[in-house]
N, CA, C and O atoms as a Maestro MAE file, in Angstrom:
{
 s_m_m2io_version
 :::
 2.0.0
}

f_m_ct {
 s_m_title
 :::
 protein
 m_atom[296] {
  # First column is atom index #
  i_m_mmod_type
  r_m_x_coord
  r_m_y_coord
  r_m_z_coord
  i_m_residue_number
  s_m_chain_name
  s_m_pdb_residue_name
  s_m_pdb_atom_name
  i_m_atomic_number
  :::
  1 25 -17.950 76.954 -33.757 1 A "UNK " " N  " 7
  2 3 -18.680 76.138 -32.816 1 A "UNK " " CA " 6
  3 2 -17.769 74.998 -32.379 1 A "UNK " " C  " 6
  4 15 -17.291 74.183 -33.169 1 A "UNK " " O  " 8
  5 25 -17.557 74.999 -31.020 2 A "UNK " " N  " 7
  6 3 -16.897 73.648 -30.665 2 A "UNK " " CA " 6
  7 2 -17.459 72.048 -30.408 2 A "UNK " " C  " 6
  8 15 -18.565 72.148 -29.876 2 A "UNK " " O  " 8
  9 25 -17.193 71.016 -30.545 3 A "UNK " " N  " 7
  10 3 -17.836 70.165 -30.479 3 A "UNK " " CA " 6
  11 2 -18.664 69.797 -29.902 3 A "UNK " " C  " 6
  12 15 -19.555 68.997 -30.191 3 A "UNK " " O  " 8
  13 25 -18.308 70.720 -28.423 4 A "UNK " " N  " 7
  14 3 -19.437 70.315 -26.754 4 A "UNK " " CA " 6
  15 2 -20.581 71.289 -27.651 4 A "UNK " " C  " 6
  16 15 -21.365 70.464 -28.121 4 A "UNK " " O  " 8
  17 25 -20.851 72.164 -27.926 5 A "UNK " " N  " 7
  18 3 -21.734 72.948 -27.923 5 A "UNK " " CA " 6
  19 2 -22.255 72.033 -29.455 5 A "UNK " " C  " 6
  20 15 -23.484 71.965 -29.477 5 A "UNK " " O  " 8
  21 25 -21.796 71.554 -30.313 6 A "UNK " " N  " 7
  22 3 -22.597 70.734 -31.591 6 A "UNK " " CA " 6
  23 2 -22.928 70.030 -30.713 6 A "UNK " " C  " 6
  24 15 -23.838 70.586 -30.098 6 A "UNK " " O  " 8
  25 25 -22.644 68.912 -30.223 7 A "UNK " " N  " 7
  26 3 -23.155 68.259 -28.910 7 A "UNK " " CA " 6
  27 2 -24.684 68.767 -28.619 7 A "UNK " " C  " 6
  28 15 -25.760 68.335 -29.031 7 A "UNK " " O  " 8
  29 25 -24.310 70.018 -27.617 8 A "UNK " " N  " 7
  30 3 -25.283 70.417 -26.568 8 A "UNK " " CA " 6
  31 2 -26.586 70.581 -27.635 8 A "UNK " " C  " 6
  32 15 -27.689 70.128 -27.331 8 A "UNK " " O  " 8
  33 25 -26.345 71.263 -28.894 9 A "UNK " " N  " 7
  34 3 -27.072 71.954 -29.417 9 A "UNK " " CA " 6
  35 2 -28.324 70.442 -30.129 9 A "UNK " " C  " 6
  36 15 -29.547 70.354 -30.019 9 A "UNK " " O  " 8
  37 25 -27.459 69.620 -30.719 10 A "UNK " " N  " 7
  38 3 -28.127 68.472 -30.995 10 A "UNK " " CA " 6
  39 2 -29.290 67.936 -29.705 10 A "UNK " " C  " 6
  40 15 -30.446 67.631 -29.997 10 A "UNK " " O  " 8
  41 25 -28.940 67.905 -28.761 11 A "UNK " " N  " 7
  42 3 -29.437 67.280 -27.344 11 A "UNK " " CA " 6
  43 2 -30.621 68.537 -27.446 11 A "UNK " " C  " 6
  44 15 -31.775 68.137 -27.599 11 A "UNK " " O  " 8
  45 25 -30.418 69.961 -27.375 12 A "UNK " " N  " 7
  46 3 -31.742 70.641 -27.135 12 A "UNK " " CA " 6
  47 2 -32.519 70.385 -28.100 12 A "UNK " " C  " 6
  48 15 -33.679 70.108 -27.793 12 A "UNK " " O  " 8
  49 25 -32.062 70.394 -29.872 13 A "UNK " " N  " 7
  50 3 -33.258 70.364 -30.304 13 A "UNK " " CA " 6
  51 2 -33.402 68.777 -30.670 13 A "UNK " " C  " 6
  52 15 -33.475 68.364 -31.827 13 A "UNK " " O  " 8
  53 25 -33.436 67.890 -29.417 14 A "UNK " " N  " 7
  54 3 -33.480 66.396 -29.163 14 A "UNK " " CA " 6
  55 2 -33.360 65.750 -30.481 14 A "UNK " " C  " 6
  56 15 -34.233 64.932 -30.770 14 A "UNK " " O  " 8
  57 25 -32.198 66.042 -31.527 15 A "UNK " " N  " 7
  58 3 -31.708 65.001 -32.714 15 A "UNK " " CA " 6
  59 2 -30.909 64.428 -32.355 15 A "UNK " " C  " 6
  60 15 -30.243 64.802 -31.390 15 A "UNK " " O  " 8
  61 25 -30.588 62.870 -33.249 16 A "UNK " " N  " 7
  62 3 -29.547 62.272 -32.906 16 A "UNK " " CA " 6
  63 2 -28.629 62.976 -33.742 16 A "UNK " " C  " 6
  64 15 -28.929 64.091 -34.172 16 A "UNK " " O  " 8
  65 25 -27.122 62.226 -34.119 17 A "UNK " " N  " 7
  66 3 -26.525 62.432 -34.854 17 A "UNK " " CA " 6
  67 2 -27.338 61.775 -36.101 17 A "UNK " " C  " 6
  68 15 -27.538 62.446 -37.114 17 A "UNK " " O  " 8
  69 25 -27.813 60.392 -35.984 18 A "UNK " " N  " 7
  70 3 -28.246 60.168 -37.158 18 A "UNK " " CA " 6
  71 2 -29.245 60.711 -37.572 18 A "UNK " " C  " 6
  72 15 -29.359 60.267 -38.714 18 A "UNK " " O  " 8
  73 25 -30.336 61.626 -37.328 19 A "UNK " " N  " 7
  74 3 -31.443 62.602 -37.627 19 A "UNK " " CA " 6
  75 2 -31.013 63.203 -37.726 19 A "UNK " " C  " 6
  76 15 -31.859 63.799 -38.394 19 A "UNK " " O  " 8
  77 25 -29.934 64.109 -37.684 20 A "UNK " " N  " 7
  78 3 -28.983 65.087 -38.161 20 A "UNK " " CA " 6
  79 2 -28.370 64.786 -39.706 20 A "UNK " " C  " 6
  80 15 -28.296 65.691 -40.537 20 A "UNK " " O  " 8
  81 25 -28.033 63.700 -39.927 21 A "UNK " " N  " 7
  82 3 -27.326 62.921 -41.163 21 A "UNK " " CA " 6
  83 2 -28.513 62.490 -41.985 21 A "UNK " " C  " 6
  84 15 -28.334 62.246 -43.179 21 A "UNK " " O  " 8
  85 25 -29.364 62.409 -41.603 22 A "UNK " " N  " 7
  86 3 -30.749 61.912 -42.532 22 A "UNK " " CA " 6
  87 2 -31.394 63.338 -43.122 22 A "UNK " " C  " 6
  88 15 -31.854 63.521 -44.249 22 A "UNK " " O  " 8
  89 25 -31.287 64.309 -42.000 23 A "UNK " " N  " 7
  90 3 -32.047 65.533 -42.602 23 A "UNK " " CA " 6
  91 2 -31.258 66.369 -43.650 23 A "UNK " " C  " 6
  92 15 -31.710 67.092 -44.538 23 A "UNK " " O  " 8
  93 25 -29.799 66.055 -43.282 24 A "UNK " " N  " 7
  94 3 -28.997 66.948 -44.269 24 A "UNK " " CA " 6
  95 2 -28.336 65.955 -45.504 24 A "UNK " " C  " 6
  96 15 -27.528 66.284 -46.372 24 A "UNK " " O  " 8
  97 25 -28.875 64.826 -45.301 25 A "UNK " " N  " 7
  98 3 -28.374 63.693 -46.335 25 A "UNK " " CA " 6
  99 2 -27.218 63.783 -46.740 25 A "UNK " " C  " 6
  100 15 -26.812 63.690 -47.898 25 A "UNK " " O  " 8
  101 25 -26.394 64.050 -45.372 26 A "UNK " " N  " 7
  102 3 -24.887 63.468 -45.461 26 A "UNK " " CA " 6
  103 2 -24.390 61.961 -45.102 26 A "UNK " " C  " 6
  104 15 -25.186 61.030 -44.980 26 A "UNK " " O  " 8
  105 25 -23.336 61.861 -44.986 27 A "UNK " " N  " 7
  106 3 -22.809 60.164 -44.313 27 A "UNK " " CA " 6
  107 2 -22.815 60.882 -42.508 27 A "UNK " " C  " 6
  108 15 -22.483 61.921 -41.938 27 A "UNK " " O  " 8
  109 25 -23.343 59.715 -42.218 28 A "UNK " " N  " 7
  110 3 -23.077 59.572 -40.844 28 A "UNK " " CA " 6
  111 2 -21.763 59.710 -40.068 28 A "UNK " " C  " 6
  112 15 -21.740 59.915 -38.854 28 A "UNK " " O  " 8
  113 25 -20.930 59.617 -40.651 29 A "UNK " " N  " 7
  114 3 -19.464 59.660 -40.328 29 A "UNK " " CA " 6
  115 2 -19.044 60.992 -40.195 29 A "UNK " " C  " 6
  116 15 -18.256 61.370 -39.328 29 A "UNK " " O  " 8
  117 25 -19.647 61.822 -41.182 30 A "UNK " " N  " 7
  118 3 -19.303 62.691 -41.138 30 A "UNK " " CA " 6
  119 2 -19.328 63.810 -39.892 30 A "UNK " " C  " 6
  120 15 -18.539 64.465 -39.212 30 A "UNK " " O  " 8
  121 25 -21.048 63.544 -40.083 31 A "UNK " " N  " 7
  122 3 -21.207 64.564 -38.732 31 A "UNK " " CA " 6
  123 2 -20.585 63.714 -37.091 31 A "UNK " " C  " 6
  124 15 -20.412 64.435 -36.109 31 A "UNK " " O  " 8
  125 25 -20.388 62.627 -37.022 32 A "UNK " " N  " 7
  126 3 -19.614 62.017 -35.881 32 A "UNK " " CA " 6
  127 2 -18.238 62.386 -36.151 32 A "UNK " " C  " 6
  128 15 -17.592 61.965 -35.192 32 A "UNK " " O  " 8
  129 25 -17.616 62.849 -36.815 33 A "UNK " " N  " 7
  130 3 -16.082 63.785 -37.093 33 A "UNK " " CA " 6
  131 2 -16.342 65.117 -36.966 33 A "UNK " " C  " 6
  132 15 -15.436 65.775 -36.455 33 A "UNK " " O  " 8
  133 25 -17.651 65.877 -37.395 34 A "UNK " " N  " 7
  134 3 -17.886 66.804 -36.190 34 A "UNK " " CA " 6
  135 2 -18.093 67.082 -34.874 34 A "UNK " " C  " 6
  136 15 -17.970 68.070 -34.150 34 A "UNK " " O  " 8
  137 25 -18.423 66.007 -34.762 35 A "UNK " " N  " 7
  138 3 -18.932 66.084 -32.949 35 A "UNK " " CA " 6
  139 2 -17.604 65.367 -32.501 35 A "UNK " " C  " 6
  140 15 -17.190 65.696 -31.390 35 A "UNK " " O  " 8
  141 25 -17.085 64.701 -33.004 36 A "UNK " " N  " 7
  142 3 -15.645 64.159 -32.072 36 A "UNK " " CA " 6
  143 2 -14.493 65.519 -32.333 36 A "UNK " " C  " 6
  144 15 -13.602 65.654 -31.495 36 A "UNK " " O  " 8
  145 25 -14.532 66.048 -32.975 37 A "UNK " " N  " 7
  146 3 -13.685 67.818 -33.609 37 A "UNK " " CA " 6
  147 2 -12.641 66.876 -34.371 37 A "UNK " " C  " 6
  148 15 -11.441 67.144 -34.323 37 A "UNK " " O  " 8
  149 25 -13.209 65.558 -35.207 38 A "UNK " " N  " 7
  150 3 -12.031 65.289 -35.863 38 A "UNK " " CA " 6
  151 2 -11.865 66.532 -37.469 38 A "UNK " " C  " 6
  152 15 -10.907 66.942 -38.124 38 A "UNK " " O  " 8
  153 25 -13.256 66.725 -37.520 39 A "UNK " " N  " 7
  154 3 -13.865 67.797 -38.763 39 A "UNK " " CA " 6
  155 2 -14.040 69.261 -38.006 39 A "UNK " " C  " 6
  156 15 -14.047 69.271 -36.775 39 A "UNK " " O  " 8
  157 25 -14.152 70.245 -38.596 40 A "UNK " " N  " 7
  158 3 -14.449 71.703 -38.208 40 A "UNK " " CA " 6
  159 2 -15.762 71.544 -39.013 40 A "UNK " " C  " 6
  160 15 -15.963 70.899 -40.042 40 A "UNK " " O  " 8
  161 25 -16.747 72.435 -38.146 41 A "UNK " " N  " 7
  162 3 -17.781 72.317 -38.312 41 A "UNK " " CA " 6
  163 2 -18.247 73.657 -39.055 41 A "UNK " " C  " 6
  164 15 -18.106 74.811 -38.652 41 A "UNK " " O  " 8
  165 25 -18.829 73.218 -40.223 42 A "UNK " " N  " 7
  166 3 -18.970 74.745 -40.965 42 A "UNK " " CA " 6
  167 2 -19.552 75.730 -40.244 42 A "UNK " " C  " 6
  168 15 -20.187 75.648 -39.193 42 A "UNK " " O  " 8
  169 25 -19.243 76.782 -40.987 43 A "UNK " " N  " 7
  170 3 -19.905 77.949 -40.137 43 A "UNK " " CA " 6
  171 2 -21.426 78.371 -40.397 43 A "UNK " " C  " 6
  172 15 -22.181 79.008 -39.662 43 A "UNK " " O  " 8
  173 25 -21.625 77.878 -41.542 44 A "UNK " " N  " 7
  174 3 -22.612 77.764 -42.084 44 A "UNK " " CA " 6
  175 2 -24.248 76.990 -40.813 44 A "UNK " " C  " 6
  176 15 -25.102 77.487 -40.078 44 A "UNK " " O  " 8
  177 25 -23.870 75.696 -41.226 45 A "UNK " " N  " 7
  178 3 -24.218 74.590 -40.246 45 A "UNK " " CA " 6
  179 2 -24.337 74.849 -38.524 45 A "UNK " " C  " 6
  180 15 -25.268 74.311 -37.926 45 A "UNK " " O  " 8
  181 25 -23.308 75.729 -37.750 46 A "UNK " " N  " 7
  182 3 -23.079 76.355 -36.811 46 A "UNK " " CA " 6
  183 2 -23.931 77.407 -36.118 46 A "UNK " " C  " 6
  184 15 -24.232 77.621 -34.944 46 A "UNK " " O  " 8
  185 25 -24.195 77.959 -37.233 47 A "UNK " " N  " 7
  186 3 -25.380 79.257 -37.232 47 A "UNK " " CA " 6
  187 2 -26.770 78.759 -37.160 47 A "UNK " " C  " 6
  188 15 -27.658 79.263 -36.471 47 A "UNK " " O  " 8
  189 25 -26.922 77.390 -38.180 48 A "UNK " " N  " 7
  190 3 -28.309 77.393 -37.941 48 A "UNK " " CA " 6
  191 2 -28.859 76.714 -36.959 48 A "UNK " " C  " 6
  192 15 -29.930 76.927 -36.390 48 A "UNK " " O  " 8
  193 25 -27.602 75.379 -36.675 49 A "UNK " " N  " 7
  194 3 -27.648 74.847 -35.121 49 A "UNK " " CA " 6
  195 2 -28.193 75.732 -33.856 49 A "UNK " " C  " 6
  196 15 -29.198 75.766 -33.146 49 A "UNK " " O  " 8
  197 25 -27.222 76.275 -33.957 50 A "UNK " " N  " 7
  198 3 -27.442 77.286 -32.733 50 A "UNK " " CA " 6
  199 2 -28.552 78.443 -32.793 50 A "UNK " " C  " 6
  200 15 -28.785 79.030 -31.737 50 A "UNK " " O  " 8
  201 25 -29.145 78.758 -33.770 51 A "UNK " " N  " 7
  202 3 -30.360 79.430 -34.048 51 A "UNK " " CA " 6
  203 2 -31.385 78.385 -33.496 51 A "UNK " " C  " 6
  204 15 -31.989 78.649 -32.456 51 A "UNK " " O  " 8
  205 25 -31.578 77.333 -34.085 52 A "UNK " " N  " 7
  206 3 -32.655 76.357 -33.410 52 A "UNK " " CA " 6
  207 2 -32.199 75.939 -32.356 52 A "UNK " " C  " 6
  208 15 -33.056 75.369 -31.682 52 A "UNK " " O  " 8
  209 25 -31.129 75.974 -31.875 53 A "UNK " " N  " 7
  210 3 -30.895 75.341 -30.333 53 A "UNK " " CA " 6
  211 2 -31.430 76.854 -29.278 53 A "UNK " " C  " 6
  212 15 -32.266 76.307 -28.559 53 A "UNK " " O  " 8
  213 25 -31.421 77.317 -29.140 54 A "UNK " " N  " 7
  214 3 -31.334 78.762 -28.886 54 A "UNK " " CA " 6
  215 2 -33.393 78.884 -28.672 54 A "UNK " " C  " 6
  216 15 -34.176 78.774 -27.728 54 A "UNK " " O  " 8
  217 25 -33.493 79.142 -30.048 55 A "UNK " " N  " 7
  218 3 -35.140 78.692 -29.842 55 A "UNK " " CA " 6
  219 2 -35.658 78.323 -29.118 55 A "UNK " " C  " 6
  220 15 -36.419 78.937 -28.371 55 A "UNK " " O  " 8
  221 25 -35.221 76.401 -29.114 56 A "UNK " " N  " 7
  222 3 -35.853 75.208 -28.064 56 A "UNK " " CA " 6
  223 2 -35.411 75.474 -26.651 56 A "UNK " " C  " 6
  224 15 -35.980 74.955 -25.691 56 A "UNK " " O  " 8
  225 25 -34.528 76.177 -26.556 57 A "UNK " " N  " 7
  226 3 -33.654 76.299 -25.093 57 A "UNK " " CA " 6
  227 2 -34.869 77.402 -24.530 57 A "UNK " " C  " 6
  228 15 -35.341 77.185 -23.414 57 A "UNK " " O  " 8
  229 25 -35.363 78.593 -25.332 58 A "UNK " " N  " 7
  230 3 -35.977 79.497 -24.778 58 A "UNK " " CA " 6
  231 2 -37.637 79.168 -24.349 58 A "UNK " " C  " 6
  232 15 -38.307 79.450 -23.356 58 A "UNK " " O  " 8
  233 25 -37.952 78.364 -25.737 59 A "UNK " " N  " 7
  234 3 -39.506 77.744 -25.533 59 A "UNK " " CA " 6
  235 2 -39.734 77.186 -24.216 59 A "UNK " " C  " 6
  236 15 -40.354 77.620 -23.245 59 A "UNK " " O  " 8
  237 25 -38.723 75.527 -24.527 60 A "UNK " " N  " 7
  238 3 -38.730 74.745 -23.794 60 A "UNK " " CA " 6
  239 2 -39.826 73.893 -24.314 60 A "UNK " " C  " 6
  240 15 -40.433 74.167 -25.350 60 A "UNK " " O  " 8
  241 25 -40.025 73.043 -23.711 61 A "UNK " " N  " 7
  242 3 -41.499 71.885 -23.771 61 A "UNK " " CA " 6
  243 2 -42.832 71.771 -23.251 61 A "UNK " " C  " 6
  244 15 -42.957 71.627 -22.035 61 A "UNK " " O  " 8
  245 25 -44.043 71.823 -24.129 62 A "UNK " " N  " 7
  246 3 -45.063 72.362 -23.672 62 A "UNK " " CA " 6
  247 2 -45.210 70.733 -22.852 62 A "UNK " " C  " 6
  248 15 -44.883 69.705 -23.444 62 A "UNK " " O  " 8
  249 25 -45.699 70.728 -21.562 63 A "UNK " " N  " 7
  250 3 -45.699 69.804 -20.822 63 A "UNK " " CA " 6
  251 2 -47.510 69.733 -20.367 63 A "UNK " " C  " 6
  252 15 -47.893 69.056 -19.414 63 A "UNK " " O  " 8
  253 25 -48.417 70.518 -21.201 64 A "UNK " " N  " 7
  254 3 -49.654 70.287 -20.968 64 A "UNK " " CA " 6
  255 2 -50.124 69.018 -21.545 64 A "UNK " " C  " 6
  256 15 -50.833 68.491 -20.687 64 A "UNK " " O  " 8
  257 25 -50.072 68.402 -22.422 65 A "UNK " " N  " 7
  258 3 -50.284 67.142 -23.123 65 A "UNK " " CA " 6
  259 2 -49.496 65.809 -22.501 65 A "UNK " " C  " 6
  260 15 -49.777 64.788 -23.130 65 A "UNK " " O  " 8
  261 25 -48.677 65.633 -21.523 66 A "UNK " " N  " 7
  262 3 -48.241 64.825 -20.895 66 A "UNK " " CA " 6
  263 2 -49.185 63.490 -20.121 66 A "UNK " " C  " 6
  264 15 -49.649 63.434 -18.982 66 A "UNK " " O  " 8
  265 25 -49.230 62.630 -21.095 67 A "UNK " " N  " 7
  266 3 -50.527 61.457 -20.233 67 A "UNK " " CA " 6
  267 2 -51.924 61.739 -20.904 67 A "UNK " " C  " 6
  268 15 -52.786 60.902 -20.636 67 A "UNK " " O  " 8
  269 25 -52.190 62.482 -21.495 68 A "UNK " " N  " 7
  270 3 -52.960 62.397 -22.541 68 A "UNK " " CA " 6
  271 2 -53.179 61.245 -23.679 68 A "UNK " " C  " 6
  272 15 -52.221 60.654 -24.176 68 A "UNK " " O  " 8
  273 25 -54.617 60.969 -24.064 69 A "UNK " " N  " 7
  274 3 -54.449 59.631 -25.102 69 A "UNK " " CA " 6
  275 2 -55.568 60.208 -26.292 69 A "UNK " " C  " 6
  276 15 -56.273 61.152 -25.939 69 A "UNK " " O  " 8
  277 25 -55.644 59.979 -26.884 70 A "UNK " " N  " 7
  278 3 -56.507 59.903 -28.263 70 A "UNK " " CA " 6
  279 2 -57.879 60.006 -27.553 70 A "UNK " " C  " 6
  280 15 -58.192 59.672 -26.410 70 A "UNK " " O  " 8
  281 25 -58.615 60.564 -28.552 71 A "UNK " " N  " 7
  282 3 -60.193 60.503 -27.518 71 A "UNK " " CA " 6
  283 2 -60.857 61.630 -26.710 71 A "UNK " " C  " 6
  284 15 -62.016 62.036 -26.632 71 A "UNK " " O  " 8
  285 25 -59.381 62.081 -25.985 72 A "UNK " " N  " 7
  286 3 -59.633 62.816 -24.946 72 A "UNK " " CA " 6
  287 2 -60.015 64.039 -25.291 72 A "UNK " " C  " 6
  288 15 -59.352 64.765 -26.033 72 A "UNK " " O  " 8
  289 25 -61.225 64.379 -24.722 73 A "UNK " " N  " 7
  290 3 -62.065 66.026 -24.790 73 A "UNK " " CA " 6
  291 2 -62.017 66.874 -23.801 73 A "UNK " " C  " 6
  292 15 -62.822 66.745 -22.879 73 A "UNK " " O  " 8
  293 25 -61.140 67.831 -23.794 74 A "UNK " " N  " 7
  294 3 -61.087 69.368 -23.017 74 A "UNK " " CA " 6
  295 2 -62.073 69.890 -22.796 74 A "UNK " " C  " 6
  296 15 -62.080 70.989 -22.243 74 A "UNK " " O  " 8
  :::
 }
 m_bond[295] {
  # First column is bond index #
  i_m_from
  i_m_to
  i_m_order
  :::
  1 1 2 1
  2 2 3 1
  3 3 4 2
  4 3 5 1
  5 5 6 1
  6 6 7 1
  7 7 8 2
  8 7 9 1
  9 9 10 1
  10 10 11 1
  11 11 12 2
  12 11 13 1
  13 13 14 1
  14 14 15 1
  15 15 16 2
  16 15 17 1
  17 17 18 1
  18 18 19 1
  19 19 20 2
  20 19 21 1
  21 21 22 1
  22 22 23 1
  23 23 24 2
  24 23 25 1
  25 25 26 1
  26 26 27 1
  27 27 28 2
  28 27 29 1
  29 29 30 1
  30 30 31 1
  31 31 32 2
  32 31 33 1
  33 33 34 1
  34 34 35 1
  35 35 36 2
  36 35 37 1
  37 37 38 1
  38 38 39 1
  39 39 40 2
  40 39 41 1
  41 41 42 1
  42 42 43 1
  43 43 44 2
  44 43 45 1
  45 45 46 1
  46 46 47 1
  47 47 48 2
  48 47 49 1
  49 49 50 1
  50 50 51 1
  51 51 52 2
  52 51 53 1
  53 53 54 1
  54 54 55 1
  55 55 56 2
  56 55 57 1
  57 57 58 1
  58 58 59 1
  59 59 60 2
  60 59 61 1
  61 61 62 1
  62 62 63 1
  63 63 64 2
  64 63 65 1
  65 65 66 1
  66 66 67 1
  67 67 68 2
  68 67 69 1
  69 69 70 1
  70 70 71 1
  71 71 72 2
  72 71 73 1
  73 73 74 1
  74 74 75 1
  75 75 76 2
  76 75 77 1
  77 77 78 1
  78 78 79 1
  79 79 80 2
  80 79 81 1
  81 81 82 1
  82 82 83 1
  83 83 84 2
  84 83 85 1
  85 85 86 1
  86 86 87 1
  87 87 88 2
  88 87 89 1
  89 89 90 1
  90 90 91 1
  91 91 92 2
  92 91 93 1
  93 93 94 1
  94 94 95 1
  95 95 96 2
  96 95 97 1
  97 97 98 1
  98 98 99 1
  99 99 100 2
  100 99 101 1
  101 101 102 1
  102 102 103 1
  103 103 104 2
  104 103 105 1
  105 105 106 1
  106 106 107 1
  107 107 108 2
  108 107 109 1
  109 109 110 1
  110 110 111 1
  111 111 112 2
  112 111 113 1
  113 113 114 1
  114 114 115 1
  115 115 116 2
  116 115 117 1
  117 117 118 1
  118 118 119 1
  119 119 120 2
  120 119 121 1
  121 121 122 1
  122 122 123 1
  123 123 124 2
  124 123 125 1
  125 125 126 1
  126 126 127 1
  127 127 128 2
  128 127 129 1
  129 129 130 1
  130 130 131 1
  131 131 132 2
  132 131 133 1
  133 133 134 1
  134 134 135 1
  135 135 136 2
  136 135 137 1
  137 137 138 1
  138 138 139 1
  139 139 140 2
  140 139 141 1
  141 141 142 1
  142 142 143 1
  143 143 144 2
  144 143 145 1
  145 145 146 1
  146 146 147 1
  147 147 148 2
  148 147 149 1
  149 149 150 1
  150 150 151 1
  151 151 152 2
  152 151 153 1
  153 153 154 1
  154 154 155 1
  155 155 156 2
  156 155 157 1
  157 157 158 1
  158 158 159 1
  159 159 160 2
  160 159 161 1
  161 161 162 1
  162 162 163 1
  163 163 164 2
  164 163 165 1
  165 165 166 1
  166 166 167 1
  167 167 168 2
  168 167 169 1
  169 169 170 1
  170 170 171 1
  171 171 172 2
  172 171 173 1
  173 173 174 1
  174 174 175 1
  175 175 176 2
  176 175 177 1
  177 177 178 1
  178 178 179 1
  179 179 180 2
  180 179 181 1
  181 181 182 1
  182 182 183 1
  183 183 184 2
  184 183 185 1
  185 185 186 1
  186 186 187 1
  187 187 188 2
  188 187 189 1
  189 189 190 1
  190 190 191 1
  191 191 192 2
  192 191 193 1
  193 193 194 1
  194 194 195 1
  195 195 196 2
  196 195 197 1
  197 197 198 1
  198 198 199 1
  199 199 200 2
  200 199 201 1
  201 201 202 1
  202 202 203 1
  203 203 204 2
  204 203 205 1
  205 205 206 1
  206 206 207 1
  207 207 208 2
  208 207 209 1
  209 209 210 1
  210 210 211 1
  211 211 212 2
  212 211 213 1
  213 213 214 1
  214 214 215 1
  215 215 216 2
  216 215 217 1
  217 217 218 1
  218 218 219 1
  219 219 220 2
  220 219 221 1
  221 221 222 1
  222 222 223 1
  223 223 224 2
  224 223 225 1
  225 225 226 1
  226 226 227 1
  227 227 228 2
  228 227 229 1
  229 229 230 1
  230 230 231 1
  231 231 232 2
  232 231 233 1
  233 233 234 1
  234 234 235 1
  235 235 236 2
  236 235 237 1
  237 237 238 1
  238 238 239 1
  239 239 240 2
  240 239 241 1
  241 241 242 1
  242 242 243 1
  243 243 244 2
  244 243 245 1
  245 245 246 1
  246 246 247 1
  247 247 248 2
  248 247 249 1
  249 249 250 1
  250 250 251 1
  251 251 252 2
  252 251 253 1
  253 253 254 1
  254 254 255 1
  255 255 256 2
  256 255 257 1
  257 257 258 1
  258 258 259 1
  259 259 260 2
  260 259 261 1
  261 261 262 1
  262 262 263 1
  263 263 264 2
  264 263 265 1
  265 265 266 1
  266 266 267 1
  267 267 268 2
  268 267 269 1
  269 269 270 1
  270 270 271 1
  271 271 272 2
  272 271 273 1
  273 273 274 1
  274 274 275 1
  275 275 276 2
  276 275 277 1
  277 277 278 1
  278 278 279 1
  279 279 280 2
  280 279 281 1
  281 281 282 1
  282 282 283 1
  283 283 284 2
  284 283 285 1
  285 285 286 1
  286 286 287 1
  287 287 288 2
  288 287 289 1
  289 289 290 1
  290 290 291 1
  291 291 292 2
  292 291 293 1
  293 293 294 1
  294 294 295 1
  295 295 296 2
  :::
 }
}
């Protein structure tokens, strides 16, 4: 996986880097040395990125609940 696509893949399934570093309870540094390609990004990590990026890319966002508030009856 190259960095644009750790990148891209973060952005679809809308994590930061640091929600990325919190969920896998690494240092923050780290995964920012992946995304800059100062690190190679396991292959491991790569696969499952792109499995959930892949997902969200196909779903997309259910946009029926948009402006909706608490309360509200269908």
């Amino acid at each position: 996986m190259t960095p644009a696509r750790f990148t891209e893949c973060l952005l679809h399934i809308r994590w930061t880097p640091m929600n990325l570093a919190s969920l896998l309870q690494c240092d923050l540094a780290l995964v920012d040395a992946w995304e800059s390609g100062e690190e190679e990004i396991p292959e491991k990590l790569a696969g499952w990125l792109e499995t959930l990026a892949v997902a969200h890319e196909a779903t997309g966002i259910l946009s029926d609940y948009r402006g909706l508030r608490y309360g509200f009856k269908q």
